[in-house]
mmCIF entry with sequence, helices, sheets and N, C-alpha, C, O atoms, coordinates in Angstrom:
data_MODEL
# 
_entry.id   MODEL 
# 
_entity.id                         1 
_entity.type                       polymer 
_entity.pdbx_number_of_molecules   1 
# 
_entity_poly.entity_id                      1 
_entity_poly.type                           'polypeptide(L)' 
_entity_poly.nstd_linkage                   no 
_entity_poly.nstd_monomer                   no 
_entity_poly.pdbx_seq_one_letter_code       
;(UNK)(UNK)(UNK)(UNK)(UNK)(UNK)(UNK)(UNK)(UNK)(UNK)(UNK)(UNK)(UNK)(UNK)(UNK)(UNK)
(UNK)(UNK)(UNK)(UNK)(UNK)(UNK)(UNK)(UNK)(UNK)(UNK)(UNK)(UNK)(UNK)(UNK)(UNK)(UNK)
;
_entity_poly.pdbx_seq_one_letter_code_can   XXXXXXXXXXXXXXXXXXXXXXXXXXXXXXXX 
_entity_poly.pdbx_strand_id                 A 
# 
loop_
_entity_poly_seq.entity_id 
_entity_poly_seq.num 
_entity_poly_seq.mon_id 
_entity_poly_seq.hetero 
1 1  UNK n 
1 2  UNK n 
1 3  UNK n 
1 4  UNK n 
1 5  UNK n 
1 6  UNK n 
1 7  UNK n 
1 8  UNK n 
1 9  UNK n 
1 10 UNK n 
1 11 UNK n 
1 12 UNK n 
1 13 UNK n 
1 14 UNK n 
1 15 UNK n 
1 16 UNK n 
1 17 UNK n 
1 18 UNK n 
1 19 UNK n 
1 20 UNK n 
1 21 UNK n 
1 22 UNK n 
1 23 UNK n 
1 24 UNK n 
1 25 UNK n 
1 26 UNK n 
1 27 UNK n 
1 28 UNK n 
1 29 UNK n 
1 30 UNK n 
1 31 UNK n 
1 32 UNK n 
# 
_struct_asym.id          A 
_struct_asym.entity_id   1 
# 
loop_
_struct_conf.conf_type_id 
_struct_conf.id 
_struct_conf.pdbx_PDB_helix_id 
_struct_conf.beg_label_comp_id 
_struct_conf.beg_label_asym_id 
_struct_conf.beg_label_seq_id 
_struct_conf.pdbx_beg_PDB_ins_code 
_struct_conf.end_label_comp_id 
_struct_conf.end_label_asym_id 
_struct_conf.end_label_seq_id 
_struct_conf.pdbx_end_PDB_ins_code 
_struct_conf.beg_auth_comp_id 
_struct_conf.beg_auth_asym_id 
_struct_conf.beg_auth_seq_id 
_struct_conf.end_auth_comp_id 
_struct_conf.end_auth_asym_id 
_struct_conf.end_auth_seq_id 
_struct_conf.pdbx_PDB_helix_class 
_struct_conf.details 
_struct_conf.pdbx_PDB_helix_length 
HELX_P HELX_P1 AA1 UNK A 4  ? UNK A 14 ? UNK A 4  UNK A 14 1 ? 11 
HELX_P HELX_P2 AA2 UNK A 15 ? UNK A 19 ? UNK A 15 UNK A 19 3 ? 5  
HELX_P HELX_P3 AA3 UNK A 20 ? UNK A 31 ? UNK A 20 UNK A 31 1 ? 12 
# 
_struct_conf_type.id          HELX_P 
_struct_conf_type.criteria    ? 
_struct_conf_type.reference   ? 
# 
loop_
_atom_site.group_PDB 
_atom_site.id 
_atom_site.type_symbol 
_atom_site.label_atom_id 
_atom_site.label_alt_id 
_atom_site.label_comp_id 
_atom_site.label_asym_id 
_atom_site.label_entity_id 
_atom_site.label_seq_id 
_atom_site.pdbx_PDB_ins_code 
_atom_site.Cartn_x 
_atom_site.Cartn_y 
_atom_site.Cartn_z 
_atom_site.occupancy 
_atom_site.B_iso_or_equiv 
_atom_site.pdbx_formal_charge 
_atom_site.auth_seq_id 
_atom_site.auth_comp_id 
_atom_site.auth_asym_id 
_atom_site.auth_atom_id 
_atom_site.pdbx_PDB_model_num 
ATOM 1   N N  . UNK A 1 1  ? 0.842  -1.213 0.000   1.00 0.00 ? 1  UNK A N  1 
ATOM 2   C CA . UNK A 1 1  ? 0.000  0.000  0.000   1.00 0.00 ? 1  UNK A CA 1 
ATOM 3   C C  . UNK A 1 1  ? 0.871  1.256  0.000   1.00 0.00 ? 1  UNK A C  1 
ATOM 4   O O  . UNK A 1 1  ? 0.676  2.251  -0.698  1.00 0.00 ? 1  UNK A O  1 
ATOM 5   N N  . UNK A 1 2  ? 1.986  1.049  0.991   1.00 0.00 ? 2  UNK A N  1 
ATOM 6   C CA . UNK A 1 2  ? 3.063  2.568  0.773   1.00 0.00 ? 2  UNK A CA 1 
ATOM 7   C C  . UNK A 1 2  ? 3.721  2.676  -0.132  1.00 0.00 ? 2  UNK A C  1 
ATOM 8   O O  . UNK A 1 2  ? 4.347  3.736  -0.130  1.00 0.00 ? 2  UNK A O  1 
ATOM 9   N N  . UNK A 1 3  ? 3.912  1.983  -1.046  1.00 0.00 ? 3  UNK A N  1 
ATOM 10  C CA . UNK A 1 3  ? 4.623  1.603  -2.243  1.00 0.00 ? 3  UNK A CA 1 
ATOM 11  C C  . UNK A 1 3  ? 3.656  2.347  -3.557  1.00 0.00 ? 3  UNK A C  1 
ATOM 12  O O  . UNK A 1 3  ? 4.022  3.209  -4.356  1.00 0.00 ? 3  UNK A O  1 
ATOM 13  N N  . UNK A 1 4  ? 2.205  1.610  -3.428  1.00 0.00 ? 4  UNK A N  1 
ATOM 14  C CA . UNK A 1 4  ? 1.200  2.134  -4.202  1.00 0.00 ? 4  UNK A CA 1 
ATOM 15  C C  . UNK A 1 4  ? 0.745  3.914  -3.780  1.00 0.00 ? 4  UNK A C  1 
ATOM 16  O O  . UNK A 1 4  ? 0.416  4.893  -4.449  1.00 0.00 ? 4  UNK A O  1 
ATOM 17  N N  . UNK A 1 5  ? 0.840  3.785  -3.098  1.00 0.00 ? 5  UNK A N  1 
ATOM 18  C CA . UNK A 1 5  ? 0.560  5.259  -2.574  1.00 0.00 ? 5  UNK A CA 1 
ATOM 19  C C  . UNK A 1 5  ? 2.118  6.608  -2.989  1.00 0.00 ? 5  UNK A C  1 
ATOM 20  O O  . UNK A 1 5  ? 1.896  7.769  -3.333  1.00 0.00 ? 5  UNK A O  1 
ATOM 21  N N  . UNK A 1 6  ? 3.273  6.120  -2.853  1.00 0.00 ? 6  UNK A N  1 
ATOM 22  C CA . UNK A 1 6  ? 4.328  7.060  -3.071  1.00 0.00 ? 6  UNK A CA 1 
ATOM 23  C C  . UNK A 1 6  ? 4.082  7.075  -4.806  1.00 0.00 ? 6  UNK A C  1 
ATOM 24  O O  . UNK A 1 6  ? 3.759  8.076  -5.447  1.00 0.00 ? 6  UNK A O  1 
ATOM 25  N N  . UNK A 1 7  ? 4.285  5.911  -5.285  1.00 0.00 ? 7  UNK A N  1 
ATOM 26  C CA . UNK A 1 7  ? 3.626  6.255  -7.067  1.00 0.00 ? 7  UNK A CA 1 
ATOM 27  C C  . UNK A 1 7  ? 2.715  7.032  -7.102  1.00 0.00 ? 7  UNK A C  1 
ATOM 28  O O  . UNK A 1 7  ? 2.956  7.924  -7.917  1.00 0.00 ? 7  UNK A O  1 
ATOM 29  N N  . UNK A 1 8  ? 1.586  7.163  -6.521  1.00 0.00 ? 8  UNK A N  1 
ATOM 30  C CA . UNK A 1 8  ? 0.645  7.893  -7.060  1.00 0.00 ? 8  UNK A CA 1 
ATOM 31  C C  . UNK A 1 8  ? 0.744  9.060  -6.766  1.00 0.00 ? 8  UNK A C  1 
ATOM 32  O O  . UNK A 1 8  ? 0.242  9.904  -7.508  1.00 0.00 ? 8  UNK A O  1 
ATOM 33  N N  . UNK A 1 9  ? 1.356  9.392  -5.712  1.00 0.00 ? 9  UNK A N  1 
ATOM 34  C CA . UNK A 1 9  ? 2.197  10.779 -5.566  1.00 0.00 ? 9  UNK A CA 1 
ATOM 35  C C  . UNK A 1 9  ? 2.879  11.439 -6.195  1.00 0.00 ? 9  UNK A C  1 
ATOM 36  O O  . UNK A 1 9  ? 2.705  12.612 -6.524  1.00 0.00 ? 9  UNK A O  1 
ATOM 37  N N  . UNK A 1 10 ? 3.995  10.534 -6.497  1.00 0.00 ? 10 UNK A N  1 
ATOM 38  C CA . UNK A 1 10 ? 5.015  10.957 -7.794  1.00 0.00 ? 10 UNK A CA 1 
ATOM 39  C C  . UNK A 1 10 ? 4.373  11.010 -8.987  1.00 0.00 ? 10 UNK A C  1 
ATOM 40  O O  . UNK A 1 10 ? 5.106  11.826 -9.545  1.00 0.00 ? 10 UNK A O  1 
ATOM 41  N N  . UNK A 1 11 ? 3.626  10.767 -9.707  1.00 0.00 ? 11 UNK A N  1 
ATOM 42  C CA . UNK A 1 11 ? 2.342  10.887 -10.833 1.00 0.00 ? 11 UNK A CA 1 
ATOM 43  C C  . UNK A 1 11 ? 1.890  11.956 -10.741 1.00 0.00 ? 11 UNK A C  1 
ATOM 44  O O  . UNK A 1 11 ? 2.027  12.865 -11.559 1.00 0.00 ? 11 UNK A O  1 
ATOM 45  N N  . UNK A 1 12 ? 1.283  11.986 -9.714  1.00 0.00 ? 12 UNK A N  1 
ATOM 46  C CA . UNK A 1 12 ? 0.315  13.799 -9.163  1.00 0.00 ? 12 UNK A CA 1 
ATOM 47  C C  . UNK A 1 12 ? 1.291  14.417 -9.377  1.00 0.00 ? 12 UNK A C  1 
ATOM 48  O O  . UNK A 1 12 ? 1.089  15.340 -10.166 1.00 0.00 ? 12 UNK A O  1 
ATOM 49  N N  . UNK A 1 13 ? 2.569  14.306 -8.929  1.00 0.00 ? 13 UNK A N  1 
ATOM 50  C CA . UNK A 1 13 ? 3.101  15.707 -8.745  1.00 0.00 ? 13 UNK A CA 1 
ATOM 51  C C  . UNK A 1 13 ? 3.677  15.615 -10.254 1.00 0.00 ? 13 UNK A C  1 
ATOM 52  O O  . UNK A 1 13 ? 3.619  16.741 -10.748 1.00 0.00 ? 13 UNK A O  1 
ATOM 53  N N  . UNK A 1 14 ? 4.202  14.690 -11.142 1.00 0.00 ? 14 UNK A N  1 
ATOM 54  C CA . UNK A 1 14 ? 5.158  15.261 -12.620 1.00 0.00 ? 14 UNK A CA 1 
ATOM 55  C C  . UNK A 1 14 ? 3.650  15.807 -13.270 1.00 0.00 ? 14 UNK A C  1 
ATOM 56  O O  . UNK A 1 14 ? 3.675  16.864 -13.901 1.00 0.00 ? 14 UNK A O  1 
ATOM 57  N N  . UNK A 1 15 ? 2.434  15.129 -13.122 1.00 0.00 ? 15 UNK A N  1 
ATOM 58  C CA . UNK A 1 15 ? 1.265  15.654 -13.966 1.00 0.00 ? 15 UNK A CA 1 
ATOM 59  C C  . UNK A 1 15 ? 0.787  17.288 -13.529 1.00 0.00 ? 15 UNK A C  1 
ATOM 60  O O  . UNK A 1 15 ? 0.182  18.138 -14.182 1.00 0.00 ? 15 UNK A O  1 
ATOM 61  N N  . UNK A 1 16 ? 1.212  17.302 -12.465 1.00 0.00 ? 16 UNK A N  1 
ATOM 62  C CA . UNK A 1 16 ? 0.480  19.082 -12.111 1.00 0.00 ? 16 UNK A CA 1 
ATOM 63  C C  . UNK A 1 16 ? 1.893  19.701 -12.437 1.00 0.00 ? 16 UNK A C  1 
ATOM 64  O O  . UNK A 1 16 ? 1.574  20.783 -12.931 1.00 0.00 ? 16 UNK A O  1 
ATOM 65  N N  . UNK A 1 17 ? 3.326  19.640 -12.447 1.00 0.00 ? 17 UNK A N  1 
ATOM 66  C CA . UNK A 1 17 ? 4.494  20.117 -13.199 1.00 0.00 ? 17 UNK A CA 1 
ATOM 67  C C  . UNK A 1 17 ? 3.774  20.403 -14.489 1.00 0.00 ? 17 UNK A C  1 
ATOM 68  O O  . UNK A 1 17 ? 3.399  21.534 -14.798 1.00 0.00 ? 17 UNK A O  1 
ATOM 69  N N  . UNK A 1 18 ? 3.562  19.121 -15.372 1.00 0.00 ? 18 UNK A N  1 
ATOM 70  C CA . UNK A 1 18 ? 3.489  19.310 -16.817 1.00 0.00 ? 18 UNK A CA 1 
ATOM 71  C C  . UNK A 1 18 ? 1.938  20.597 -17.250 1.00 0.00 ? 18 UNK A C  1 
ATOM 72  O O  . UNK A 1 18 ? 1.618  21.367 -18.155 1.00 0.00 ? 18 UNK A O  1 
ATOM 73  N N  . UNK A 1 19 ? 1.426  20.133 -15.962 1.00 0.00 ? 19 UNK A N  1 
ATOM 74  C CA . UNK A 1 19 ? 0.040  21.476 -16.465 1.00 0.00 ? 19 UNK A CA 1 
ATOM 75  C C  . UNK A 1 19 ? 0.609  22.948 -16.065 1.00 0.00 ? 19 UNK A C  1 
ATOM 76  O O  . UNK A 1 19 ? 0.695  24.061 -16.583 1.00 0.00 ? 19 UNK A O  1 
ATOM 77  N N  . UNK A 1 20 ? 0.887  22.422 -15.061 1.00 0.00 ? 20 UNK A N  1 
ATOM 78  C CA . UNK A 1 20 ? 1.713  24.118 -15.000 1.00 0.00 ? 20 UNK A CA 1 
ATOM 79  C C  . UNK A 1 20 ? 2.892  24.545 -15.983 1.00 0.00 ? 20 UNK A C  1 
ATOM 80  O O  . UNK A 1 20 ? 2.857  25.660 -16.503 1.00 0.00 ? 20 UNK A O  1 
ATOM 81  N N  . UNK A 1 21 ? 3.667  23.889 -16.173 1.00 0.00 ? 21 UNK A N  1 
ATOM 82  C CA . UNK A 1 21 ? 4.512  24.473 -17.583 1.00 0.00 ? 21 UNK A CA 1 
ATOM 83  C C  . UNK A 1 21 ? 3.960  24.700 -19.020 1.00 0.00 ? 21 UNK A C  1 
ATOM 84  O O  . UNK A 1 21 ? 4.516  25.289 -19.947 1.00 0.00 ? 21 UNK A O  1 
ATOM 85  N N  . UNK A 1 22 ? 2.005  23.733 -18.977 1.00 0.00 ? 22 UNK A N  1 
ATOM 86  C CA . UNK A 1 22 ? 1.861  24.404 -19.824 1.00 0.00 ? 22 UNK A CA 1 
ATOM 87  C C  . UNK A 1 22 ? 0.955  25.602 -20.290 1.00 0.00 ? 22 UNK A C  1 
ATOM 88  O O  . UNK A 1 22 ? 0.764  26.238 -21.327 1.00 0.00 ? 22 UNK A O  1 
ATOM 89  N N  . UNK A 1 23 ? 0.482  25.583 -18.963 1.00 0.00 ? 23 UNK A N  1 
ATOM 90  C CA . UNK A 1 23 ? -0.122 27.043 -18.604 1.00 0.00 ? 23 UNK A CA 1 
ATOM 91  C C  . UNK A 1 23 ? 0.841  28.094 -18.464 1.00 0.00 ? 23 UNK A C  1 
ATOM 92  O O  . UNK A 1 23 ? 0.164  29.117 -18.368 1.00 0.00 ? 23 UNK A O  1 
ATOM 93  N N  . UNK A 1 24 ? 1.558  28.273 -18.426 1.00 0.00 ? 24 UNK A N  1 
ATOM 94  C CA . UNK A 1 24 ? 3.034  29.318 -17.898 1.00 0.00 ? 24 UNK A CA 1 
ATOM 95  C C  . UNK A 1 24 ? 3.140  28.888 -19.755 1.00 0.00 ? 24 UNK A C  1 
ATOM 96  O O  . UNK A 1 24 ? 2.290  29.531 -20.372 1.00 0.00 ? 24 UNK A O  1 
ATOM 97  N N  . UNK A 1 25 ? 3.655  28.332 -20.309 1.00 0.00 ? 25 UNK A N  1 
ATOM 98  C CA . UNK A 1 25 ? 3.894  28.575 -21.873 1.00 0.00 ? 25 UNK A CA 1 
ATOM 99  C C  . UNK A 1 25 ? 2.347  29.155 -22.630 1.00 0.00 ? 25 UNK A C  1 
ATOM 100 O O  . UNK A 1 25 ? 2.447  30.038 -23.482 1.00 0.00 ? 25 UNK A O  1 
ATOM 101 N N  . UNK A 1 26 ? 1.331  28.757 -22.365 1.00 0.00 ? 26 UNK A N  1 
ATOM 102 C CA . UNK A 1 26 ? 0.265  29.300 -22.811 1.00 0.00 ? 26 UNK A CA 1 
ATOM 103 C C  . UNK A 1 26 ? 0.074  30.761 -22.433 1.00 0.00 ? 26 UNK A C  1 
ATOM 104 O O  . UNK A 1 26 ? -0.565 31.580 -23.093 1.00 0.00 ? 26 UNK A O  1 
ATOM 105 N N  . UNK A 1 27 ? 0.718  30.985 -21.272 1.00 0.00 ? 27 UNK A N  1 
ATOM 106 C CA . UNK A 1 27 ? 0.465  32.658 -20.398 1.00 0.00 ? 27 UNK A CA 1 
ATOM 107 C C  . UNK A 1 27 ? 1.434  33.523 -21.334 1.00 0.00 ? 27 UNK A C  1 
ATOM 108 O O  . UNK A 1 27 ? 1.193  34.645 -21.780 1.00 0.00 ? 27 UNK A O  1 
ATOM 109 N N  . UNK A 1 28 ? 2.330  32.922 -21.488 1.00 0.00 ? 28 UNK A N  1 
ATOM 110 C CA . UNK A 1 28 ? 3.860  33.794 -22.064 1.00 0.00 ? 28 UNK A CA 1 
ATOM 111 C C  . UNK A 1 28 ? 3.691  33.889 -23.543 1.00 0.00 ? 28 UNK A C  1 
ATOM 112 O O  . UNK A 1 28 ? 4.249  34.860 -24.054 1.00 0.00 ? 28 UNK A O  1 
ATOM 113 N N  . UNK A 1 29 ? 3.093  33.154 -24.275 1.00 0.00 ? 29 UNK A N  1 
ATOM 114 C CA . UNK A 1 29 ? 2.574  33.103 -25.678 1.00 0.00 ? 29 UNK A CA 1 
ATOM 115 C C  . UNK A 1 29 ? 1.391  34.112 -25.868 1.00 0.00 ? 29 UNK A C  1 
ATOM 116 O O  . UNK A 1 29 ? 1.293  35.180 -26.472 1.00 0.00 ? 29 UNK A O  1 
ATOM 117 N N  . UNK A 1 30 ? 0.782  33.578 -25.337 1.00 0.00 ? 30 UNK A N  1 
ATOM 118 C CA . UNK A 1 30 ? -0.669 34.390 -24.749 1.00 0.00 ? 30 UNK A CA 1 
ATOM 119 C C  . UNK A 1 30 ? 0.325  36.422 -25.081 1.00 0.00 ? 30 UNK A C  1 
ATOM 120 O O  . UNK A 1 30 ? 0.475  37.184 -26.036 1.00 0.00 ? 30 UNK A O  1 
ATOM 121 N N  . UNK A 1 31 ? 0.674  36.396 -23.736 1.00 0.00 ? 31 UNK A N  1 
ATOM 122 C CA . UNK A 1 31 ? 1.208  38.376 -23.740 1.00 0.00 ? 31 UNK A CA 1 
ATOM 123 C C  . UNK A 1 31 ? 2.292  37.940 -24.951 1.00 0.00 ? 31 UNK A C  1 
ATOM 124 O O  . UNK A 1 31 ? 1.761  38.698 -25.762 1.00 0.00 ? 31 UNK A O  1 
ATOM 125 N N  . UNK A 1 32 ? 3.125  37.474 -25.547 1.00 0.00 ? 32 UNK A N  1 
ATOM 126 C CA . UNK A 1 32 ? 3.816  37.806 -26.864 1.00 0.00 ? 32 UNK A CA 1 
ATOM 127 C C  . UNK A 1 32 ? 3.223  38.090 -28.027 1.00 0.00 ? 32 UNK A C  1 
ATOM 128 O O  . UNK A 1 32 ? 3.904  38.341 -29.022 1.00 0.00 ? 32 UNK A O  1 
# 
C-alpha cells in the first residue's frame, strides 16, 4: 500500500508540473 501510494504521488506531482509548464507557456505566448 506505501509503495502504491508514493507512485501515485510521484504521478500527481510530474502531472500538475506538466500542467503548469503548460499554462506558464500558454500565459507567455498568450502576452507575446
Amino acid at each position: 500500500m506505501e509503495i502504491a501510494l508514493m507512485v501515485l504521488l510521484v504521478v500527481a506531482v510530474i502531472l500538475f508540473i506538466l500542467v503548469v509548464r503548460m499554462l506558464v507557456l500558454d500565459m507567455t505566448h498568450n502576452d507575446n
